[in-house]
Backbone as numpy.savetxt, mean C-alpha at the origin, in Angstrom:
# Nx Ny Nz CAx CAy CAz Cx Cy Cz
1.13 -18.93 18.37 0.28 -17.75 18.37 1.18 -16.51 18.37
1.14 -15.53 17.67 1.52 -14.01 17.60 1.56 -13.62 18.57
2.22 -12.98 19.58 2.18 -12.28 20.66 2.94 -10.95 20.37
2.24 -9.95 19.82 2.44 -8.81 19.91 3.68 -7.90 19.06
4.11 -8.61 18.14 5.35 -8.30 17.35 5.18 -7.68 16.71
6.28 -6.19 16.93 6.10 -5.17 16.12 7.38 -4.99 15.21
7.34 -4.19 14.29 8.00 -4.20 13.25 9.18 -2.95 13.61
8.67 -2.59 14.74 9.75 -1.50 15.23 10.73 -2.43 16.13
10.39 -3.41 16.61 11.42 -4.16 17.73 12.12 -4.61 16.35
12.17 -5.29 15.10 12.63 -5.41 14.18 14.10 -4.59 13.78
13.17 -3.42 13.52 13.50 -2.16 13.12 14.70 -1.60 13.88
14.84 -1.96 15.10 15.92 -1.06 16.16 17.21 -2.35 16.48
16.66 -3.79 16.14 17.70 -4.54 16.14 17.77 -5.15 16.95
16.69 -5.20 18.25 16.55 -5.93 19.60 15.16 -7.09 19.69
15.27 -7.29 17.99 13.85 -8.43 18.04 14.65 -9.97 18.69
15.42 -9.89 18.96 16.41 -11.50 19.52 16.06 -11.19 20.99
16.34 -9.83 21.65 16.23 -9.51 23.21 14.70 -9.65 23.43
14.10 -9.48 22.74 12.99 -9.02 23.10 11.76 -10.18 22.84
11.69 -10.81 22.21 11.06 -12.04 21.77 11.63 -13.51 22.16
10.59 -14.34 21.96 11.06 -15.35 22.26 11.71 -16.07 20.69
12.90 -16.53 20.69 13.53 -16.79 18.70 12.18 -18.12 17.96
10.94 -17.87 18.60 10.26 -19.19 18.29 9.04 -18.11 18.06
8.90 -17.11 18.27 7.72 -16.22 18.57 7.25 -15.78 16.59
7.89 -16.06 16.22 7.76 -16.11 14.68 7.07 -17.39 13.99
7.33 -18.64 14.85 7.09 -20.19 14.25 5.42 -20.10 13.47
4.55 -19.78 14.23 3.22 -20.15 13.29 2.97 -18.75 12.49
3.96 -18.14 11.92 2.92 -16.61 11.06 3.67 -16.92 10.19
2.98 -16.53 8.88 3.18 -17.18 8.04 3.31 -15.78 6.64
2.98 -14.30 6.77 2.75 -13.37 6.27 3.15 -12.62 7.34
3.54 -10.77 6.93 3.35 -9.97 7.62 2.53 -8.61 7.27
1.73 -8.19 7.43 1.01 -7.02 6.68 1.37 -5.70 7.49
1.98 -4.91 6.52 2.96 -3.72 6.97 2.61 -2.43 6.87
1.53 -1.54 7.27 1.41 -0.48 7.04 2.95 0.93 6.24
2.90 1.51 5.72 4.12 2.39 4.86 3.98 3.39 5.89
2.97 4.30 5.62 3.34 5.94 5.96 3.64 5.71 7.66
4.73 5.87 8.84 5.25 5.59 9.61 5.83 4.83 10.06
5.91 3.56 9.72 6.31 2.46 9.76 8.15 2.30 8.89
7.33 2.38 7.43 8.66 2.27 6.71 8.99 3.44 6.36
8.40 3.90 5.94 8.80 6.30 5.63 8.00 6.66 6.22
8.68 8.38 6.21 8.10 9.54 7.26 7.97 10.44 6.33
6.83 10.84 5.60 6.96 11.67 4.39 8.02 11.12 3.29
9.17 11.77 3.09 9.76 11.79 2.39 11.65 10.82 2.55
11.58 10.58 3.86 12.46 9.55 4.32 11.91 8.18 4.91
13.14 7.99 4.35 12.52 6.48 5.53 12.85 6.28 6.65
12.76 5.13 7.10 12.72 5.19 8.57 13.91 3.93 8.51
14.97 4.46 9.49 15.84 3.83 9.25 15.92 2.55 9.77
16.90 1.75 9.14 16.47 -0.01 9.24 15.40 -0.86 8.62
14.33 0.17 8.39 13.39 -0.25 7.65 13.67 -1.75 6.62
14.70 -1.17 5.39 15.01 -2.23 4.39 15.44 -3.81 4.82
16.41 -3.34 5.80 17.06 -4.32 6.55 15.87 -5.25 7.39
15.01 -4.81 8.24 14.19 -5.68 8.68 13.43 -6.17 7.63
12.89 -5.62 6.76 11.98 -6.22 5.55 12.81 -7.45 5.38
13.83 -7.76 5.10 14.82 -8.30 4.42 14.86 -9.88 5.82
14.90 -9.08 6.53 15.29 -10.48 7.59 13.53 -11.25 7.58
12.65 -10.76 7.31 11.64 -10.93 7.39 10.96 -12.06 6.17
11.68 -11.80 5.26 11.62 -12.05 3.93 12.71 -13.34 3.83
13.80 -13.09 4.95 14.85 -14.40 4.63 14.41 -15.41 5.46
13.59 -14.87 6.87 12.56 -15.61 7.47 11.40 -16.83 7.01
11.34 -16.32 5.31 10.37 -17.29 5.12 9.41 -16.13 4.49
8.40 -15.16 5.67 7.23 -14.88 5.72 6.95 -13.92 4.46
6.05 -13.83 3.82 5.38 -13.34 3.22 5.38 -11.72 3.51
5.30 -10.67 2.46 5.01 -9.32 3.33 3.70 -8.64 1.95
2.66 -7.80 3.15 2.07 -7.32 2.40 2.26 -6.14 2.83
1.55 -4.74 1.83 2.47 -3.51 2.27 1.03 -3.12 1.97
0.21 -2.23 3.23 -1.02 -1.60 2.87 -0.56 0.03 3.64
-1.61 0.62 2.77 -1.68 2.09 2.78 -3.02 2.36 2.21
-3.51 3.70 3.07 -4.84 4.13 3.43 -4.49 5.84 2.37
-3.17 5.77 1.67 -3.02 7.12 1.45 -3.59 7.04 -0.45
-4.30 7.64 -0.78 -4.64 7.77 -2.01 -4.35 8.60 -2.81
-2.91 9.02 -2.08 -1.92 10.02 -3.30 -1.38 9.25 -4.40
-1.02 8.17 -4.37 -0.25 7.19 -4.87 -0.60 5.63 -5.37
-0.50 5.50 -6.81 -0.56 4.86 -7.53 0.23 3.55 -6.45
-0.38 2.32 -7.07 0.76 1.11 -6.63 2.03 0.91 -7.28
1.84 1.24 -8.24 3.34 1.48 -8.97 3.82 2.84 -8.24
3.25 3.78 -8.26 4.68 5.12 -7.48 4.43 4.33 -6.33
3.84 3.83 -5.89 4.24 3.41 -4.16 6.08 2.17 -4.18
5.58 1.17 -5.17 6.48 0.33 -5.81 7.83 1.11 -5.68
8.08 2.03 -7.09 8.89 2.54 -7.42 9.22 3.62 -5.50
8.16 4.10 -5.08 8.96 4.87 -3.26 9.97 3.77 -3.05
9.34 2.60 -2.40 9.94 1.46 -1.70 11.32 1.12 -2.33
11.25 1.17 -3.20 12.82 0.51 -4.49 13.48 1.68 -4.31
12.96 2.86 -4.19 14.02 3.97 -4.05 14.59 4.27 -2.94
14.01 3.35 -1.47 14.42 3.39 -0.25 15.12 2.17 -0.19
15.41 1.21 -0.83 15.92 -0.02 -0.96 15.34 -1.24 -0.41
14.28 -1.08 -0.61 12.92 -1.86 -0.02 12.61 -3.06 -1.51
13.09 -4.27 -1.09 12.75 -4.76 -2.14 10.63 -5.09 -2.32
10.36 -5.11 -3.66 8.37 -4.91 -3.75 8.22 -5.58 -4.88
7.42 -5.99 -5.05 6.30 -6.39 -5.78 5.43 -5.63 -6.01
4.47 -4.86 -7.16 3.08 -4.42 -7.63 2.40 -4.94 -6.51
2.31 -6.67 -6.44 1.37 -7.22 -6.46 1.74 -7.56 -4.58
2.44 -7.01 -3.99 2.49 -6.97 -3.07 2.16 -5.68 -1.65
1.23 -5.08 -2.85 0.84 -3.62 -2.16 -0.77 -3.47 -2.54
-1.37 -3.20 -1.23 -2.64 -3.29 -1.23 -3.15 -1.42 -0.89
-3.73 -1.06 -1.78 -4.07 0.00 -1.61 -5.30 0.27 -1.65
-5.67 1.75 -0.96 -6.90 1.94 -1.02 -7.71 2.39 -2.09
-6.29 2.96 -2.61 -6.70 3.91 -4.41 -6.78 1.94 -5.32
-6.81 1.11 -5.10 -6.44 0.36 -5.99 -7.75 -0.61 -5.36
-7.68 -0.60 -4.25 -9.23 -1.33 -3.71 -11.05 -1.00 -4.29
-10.62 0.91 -4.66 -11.85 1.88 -4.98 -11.87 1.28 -6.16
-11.08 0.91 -7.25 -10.51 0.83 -8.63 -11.47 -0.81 -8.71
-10.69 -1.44 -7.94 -10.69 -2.88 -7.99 -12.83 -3.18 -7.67
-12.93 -2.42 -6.42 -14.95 -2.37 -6.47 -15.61 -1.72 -7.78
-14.98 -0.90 -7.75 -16.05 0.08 -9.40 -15.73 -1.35 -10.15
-14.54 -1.77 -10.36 -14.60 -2.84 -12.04 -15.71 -4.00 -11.51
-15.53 -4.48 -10.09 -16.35 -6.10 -10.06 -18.18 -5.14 -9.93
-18.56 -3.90 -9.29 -19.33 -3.31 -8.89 -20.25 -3.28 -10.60
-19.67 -2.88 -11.53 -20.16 -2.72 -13.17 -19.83 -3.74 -13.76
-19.79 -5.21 -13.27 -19.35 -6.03 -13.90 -18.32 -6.16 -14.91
-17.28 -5.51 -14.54 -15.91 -5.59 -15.38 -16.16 -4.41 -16.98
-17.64 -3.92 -16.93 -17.63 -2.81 -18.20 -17.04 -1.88 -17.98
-16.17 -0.67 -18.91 -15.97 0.26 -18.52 -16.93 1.20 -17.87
-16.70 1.15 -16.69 -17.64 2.33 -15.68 -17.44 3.88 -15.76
-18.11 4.28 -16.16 -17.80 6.34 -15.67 -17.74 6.87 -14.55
-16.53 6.99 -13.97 -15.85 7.19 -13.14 -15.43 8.75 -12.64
-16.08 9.63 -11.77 -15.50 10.96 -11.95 -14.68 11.05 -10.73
-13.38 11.36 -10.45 -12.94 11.21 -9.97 -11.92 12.98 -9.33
-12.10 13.03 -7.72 -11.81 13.88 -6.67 -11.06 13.91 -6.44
-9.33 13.92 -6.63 -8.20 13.17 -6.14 -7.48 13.66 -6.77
-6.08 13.04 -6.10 -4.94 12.96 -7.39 -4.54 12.13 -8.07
-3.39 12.41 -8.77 -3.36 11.83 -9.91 -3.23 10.13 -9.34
-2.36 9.43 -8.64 -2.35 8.48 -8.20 -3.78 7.62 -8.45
-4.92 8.31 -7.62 -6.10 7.58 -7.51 -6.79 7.55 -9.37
-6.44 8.87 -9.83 -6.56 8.18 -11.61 -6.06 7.16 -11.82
-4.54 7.42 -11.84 -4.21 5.65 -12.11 -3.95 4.72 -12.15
-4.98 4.45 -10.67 -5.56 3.26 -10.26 -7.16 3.14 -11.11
-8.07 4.15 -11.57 -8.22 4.09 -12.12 -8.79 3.47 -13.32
-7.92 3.91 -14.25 -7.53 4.15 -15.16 -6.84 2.49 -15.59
-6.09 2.25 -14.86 -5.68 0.84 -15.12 -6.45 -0.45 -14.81
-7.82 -0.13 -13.97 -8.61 -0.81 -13.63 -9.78 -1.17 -14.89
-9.47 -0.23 -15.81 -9.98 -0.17 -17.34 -11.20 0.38 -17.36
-11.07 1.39 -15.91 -12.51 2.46 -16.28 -12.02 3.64 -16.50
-13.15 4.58 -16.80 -12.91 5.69 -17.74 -13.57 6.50 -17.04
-12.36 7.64 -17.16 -12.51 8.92 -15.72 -13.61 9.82 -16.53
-14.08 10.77 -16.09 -15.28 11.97 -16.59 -15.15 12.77 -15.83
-15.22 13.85 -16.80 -15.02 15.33 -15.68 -16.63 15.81 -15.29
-17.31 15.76 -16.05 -18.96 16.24 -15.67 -19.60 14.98 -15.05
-20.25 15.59 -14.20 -21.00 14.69 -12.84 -22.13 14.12 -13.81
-22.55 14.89 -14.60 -24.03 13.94 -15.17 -23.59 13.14 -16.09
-22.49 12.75 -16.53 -21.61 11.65 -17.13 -21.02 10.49 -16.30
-21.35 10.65 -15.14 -20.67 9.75 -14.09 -21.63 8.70 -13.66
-20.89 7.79 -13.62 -21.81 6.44 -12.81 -21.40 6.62 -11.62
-20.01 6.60 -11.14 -19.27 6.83 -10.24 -18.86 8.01 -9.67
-18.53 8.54 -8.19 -18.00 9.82 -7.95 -16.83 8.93 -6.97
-15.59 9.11 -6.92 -14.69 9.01 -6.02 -14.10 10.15 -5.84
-13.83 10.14 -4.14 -13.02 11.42 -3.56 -11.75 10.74 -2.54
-10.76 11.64 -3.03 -9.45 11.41 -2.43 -8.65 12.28 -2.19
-7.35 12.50 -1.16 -6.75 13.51 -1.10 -6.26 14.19 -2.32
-6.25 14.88 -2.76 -6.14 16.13 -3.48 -5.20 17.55 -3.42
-3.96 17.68 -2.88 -3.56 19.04 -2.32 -4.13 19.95 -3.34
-4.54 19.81 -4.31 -4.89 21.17 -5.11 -6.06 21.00 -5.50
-6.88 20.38 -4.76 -8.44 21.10 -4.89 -9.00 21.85 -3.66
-9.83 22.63 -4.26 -10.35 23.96 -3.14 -11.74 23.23 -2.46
């Protein structure tokens, strides 16, 4: 059973002091929140790569979720690789890519009209989900809203 393992005892280098070396045996995945965890805005958080890595030589599985809908899964991808975070696409669960992923099964996989509140990120998610954005509301099947720094 899991007892309480955080990715910061990891992170600082005292997961051997601090755990029992068996406290890992039944998990089998780890699901990793980004914005604090592995970066702080625009840095990362140091050790970050390095624990991913022991985590990963561990065996376990990693999934990487984020609630931020600035960012495409690919720019999230391409953040992580630029912090030396090894990723997968298909190893990042997003929320811009979850909204994407309901509109396609929601319209049965047709292109849906999609008007979309956000930035560019949450386009394309999108956009790659093979629906089709609209700027006028009475063209829309869909309205999604997402962070935005430049809408009023």
């Amino acid at each position: 059973m899991l007892k309480s393992i955080y990715l910061r005892s990891l992170l600082s280098g005292n997961h051997v002091k601090m755990y029992k070396k068996n406290a890992l045996n039944n998990v089998n995945a780890c699901i990793i929140d980004l914005d604090g965890v592995i970066w702080k805005r625009k840095e990362v958080i140091p050790g970050a790569a390095e624990a991913l890595e022991r985590l990963r030589s561990a065996g376990l599985g990693i999934l990487f979720v984020t609630n931020n809908s600035d960012m495409s899964r690919k720019r999230v991808c391409e953040k992580l690789h630029s912090f030396g975070v090894t990723a997968e696409i298909d190893e990042i669960f997003s929320s811009t890519h979850a909204t994407a992923e309901y509109i396609s099964e929601a319209s049965q996989n047709t292109p849906a009209r999609v008007m979309v509140l956000g930035s560019q990120g949450l386009s394309e998610e999108i956009i790659n989900a093979g629906l089709q954005i609209v700027t006028k509301p009475e063209k829309a099947q869909y309205l999604v809203t997402g962070y935005d720094s430049e809408l009023n």
